[in-house]
N, C-alpha and C positions, 0 to 999 in steps of 0.2 A: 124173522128176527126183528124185535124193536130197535129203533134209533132212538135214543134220548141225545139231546145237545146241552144238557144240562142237568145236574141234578134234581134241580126242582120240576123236571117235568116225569121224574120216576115216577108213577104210580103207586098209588100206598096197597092198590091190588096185587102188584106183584108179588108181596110176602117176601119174607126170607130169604138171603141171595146164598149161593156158592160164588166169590168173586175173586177176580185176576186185576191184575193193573199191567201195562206196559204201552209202549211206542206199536209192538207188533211191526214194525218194518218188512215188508216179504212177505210177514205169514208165511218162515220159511219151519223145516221140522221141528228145529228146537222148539219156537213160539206153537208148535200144535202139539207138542209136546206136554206142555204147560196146560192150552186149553181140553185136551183130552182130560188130561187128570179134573179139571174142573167140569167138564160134562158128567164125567164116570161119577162124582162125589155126587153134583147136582141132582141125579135119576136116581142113586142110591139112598139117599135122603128126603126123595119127593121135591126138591128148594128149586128155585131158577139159578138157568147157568148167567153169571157175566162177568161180562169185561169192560171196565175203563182202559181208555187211553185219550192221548192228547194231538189236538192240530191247532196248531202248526205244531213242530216237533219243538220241544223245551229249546234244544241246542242251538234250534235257529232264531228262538227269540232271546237268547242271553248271549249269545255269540256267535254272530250271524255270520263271522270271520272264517269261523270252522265248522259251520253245520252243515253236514253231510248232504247229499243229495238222495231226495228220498227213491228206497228203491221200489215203494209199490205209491199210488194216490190215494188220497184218504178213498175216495169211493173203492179202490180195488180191493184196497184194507177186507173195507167192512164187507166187502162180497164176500173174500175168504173167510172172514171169521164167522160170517152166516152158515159158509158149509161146514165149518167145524163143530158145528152144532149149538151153538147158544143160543138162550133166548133175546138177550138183546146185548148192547153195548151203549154204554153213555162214552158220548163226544166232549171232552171239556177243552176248550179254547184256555189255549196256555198265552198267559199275560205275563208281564214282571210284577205284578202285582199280587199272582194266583202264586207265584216262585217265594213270595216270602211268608207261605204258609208252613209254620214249624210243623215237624212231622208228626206231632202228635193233634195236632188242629185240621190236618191233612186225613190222618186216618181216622177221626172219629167226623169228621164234616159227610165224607165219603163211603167209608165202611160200618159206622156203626149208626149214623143216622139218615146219610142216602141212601144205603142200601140193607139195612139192616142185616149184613151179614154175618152166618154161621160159621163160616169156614171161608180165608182168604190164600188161595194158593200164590206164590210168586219164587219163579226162578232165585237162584242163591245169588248172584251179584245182582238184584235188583237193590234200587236207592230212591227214596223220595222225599218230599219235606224240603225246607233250605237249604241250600249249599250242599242236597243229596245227602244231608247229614244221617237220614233215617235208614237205617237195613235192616237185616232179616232179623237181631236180636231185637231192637229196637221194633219191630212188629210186634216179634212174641211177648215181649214184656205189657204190649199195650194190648195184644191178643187177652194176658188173664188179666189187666186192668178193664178191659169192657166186656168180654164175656166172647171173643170169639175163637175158635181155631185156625193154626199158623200152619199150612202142609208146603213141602221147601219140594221143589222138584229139581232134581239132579242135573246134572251138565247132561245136555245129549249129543250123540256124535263121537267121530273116532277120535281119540286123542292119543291112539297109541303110534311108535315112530315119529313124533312130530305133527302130525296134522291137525289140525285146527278143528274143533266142533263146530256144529252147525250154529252158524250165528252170523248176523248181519255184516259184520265188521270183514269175516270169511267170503259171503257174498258180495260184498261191493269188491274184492280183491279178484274175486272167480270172474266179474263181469268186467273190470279194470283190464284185465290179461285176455279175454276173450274166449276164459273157460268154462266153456258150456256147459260138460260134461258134469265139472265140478259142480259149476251151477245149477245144473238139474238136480243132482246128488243133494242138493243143501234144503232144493226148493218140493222136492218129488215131484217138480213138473217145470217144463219149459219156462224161463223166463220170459215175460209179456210186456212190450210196450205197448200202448194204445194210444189214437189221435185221430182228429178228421182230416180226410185225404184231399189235398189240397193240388193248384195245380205248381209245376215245378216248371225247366227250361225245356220241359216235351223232347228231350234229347233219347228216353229212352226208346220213347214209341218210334223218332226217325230210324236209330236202328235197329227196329226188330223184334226191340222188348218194352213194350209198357210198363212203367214201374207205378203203383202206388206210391209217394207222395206224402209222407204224415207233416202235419205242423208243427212248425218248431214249439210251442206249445204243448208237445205230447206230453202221455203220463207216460214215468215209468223210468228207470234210470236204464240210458241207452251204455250198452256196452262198449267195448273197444271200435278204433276203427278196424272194416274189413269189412269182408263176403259173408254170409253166413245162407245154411241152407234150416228152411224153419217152413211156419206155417202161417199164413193171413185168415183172419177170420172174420168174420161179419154177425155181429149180435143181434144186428138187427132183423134177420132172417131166423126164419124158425130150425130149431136144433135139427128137425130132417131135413132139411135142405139143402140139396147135392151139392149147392153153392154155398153154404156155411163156413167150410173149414177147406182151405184152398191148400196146397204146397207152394213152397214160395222159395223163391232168390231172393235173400236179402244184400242193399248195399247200405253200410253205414260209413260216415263221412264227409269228406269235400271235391272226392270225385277228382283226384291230381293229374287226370289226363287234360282237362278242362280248368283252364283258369278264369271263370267268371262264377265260379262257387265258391262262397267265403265262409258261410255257416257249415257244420255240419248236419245231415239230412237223413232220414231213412226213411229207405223206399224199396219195393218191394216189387219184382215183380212173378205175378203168378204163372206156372209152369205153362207152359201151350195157351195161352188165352190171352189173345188181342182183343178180345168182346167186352170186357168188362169195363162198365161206367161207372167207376165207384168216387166222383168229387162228390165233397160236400155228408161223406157216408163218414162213420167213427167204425175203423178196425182196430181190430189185436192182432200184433204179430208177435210167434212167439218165436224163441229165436232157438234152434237145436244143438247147429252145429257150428266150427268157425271152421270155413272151405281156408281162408289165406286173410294175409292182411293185403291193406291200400296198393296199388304199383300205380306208376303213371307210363302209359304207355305210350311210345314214337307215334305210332299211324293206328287210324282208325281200324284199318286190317289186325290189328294184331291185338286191339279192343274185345273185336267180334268175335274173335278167334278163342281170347282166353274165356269172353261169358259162357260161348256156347260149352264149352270146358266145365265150368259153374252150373251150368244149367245142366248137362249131365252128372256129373258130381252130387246136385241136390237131389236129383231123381232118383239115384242110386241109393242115396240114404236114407229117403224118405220111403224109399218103397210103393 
C-alpha cells in the first residue's frame, strides 16, 4: 500500500480512484465496513482503492480542550488499513488553515482533482468542509456537479435493544469500563497497545514476576485501571517464532499497594518466563480479558498470593 502525505505526491499513474475520507480511528468494523465496500467497487471497476484521512485528528487541532485520545497511532492506522486491502492512503496534515476550506473547495481539491475520482463511498454521518458544514447531500449534489459517484454505506452494528453500533465513540466507552469483550466485538480483534519496554522500579522481577515495562509514550489508548489477561508480542521477530506472540499478565495503573508510582504504567508480565530481555525492544500488547480492577493490598503475602490467582486465571483463558 502507498503512503502519500500530501496530495501533490499522488501520482498521475495511478488513474482513476474508488475513494473514502475519514479519521478511521481503531479501524474498528464499522470503518471496514466502509472500506470493503470501497475495495469491492475498486476490483469491480478495474480503479485503485483509497483512503484519505487526517493527522493530527481535526478535534485536536480546533479544540484541543475536548479531542479525544487517539484509540489507534497514525502508524497502527495505516497498518490496518493496508490489510484492508487498499491501494494507498494520502496522510493530510490538518491545520486551521486546511479547516477553512468550504466544502465544496475541499472536495473538488481532493476528489476530483487529487484523486480523480469515480465513485466516493462515505458513512451517512460523515461531514467535511468548514464548520463540518458539508454531508452526504451536499456530496451528491457536487457528485453530478463534477461527474462523480456518491455510495452511502449504512450504519453497521447491532442497534437493536439499545446497543450502540460499532463505532469509535462505543469503543473508547468498552475500553473506559474495561470491556474487553465488547471491545473485541467492535474491533474483531484484541485491543493493542504498543511501546518500547523500558526499565520500571524492578519490583516485579524481586517478586517472582518480570513484568514488561512500556513508556509512557506508548501508542494506543490504554484501558481502564486493572489486571487483564492478554498477549505481548514482539514484531520484531519473525512471524514463526516460538517467541513472537507470548501470553501475558497484564497490570495497568499506579500500582496502589506501593506509593512511589504516580503515573499510570503498563506492564506485562509473560506467563513462566524469567528469561526474557526485552529493554529497549517495541511490543504489542493486546489486552483480551479484564481478570479485576486495582486493590491495594496490606502485606506483600497477600500481593503474591492474589498475582499467582492472576497468573492462573490468564492461563486458563488463554488456553
Amino acid at each position: 500500500m502507498h503512503r502519500w502525505n500530501s496530495l501533490d505526491e499522488v501520482p498521475d499513474t495511478l488513474g482513476p480512484t474508488v475513494a473514502t475520507l475519514g479519521n478511521f480511528d481503531g479501524v474498528h468494523r464499522g470503518h471496514r465496513a466502509v472500506l470493503k465496500t470501497v475495495t469491492d467497487l475498486a476490483a469491480e471497476r478495474s480503479l485503485a482503492a483509497v483512503a484519505v484521512t487526517f493527522d493530527p485528528h481535526p478535534v485536536a487541532v480546533l479544540h484541543p480542550e475536548r479531542a479525544p485520545e487517539a484509540i489507534a497511532g497514525l502508524e497502527h492506522r495505516l497498518a490496518l488499513l493496508e490489510e484492508a486491502g487498499l491501494d494507498g492512503v494520502v496522510v493530510i496534515e490538518f491545520t486551521k488553515e486546511y479547516a477553512l476550506l468550504t466544502p465544496e473547495d475541499f472536495v473538488v481539491e481532493t476528489f476530483v482533482e487529487g484523486l480523480r475520482s469515480q465513485v466516493v463511498v462515505l458513512g451517512k454521518d460523515s461531514r467535511f468542509g468548514l464548520h463540518n458544514s458539508g454531508d452526504i447531500e451536499t456530496m451528491r449534489d457536487l457528485g453530478r456537479e463534477h461527474g462523480f459517484e456518491v455510495v452511502v454505506q449504512d450504519t453497521v452494528g447491532e442497534v437493536d435493544e439499545g446497543r450502540r453500533t460499532w463505532s469509535s465513540t462505543a469503543l473508547r466507552d468498552a475500553l473506559a469500563s474495561g470491556d474487553m469483550e465488547s471491545a473485541t466485538e467492535i474491533l474483531d480483534r484484541p485491543h493493542r497497545v504498543s511501546g518500547e519496554v523500558v526499565h520500571g522500579h524492578h519490583r516485579g522481577r524481586e517478586l517472582g514476576y518480570p513484568t514488561a515495562n512500556l513508556s509512557h509514550d506508548s501508542d494506543g489508548l490504554i484501558p481502564s485501571d486493572g489486571v487483564y489477561a492478554g498477549w505481548l508480542e514482539r514484531p520484531e521477530l519473525a512471524e514463526d517464532h516460538p517467541d513472537r506472540r507470548l501470553p501475558a499478565a497484564i497490570s495497568v495503573g499506579t500500582n496502589p499497594t506501593f506509593d512511589d508510582v504516580v503515573r499510570r504504567t503498563v506492564e506485562a508480565y509473560v506467563l513462566d518466563r524469567t528469561d526474557l530481555d526485552l529493554y529497549g525492544e517495541t511490543v504489542w500488547v493486546d489486552f483480551v480479558h479484564r481478570l479485576r480492577g486495582n486493590v491495594r493490598f496490606d502485606s506483600i503475602e497477600a500481593l503474591l498470593e492474589q498475582m499467582a490467582q492472576d497468573v492462573d486465571r490468564t492461563r486458563e483463558l488463554l488456553g
